[in-house]
C-alpha positions, -999 to 999 in steps of 0.1 A, spaced: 0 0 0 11 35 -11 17 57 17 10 97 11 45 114 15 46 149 31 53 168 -2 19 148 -15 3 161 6 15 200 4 0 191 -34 -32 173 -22 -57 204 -20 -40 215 -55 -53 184 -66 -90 183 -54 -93 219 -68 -82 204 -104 -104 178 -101 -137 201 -88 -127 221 -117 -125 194 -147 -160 182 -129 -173 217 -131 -161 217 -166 -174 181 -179 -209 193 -163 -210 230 -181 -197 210 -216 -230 179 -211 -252 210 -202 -247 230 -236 -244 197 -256 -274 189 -243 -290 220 -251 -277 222 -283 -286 185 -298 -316 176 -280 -333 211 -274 -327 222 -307 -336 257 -315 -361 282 -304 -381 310 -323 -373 343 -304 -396 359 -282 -410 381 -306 -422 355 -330 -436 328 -301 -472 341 -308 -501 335 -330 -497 358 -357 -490 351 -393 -454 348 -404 -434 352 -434 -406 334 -439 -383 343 -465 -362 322 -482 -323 329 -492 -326 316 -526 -349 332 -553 -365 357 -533 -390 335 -525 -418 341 -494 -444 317 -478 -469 326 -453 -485 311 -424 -481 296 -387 -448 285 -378 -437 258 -360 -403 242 -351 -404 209 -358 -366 199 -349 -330 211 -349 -330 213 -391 -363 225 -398 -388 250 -392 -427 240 -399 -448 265 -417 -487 256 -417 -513 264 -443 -487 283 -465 -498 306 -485 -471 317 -515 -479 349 -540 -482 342 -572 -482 368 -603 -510 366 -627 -510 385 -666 -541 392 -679 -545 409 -715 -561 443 -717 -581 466 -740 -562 474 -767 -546 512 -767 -559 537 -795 -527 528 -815 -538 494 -814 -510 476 -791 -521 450 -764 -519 456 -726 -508 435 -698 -518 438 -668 -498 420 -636 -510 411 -603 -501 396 -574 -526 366 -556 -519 352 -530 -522 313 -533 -528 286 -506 -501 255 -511 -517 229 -523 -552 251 -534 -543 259 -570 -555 239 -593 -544 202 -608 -520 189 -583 -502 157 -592 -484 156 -561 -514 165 -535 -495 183 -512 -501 189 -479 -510 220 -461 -481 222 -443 -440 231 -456 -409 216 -437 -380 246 -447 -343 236 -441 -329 262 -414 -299 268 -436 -324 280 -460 -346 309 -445 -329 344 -446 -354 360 -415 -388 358 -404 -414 382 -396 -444 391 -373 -471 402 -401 -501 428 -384 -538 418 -378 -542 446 -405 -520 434 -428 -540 429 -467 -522 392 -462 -535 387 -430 -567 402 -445 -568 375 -476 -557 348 -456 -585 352 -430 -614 358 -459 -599 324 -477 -602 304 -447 
């Protein structure tokens, strides 16, 4: 049996404070890893509420509307999207006899418009990596407006 020698024991305290602080250190490090991998992310505060969203996308300036939802660490759920879409209609000729077009933005439910060989569902899982930001739309907002009459 090892016996403790008096210059071991002038280093004993050293090392229990080495040891506390490599525990204190393993517990911080399963904490955050925790956090981080089972947790996975949170909307802020300012979007944790009822409103409609829109989320826009990096590539293409693309936008979708609706409720969000986070379904895991790699994506973000977005129900009942709604997506604009830009119509041309012809108009009345001019005097000089040229044709008019006319563009306008609709705003189209996901899944609502028309022959759909795919039948999706009314609900959108985006990649993370893939939004660019989110935001809070008003009550009063002619979105909000459409997407409350269409409902």
């Amino acid at each position: 049996m090892h016996t403790i020698t008096d210059s071991e024991k002038k280093f004993w305290p050293l090392h229990l404070l080495l040891m506390e602080i490599s525990l204190f250190i393993v517990v911080i490090a399963t904490f955050y890893i925790y956090q981080q991998w089972f947790t996975g992310p949170k909307l802020p505060a300012g979007l944790q509420n009822e409103n409609i969203k829109a989320v826009f996308l990096k590539s293409r300036g693309l936008v979708y509307f609706g409720e969000i939802e986070i379904a895991n660490k790699d994506f973000l759920v977005v129900k009942n999207p709604y997506y604009l879409k830009t119509e041309t209609s012809l108009q009345e000729p001019t005097p000089e006899g040229e044709n008019q077009t006319k563009q306008e933005l609709k705003l189209v439910p996901l899944g609502g418009e028309g022959l759909q060989l795919h039948g999706p569902e009314r609900a959108m899982y985006i990649l993370w990596d893939t939004i660019a930001y989110i935001e809070n739309l008003r009550k009063d907002s002619p979105v909000v407006k459409a997407i409350s009459e269409a409902r």
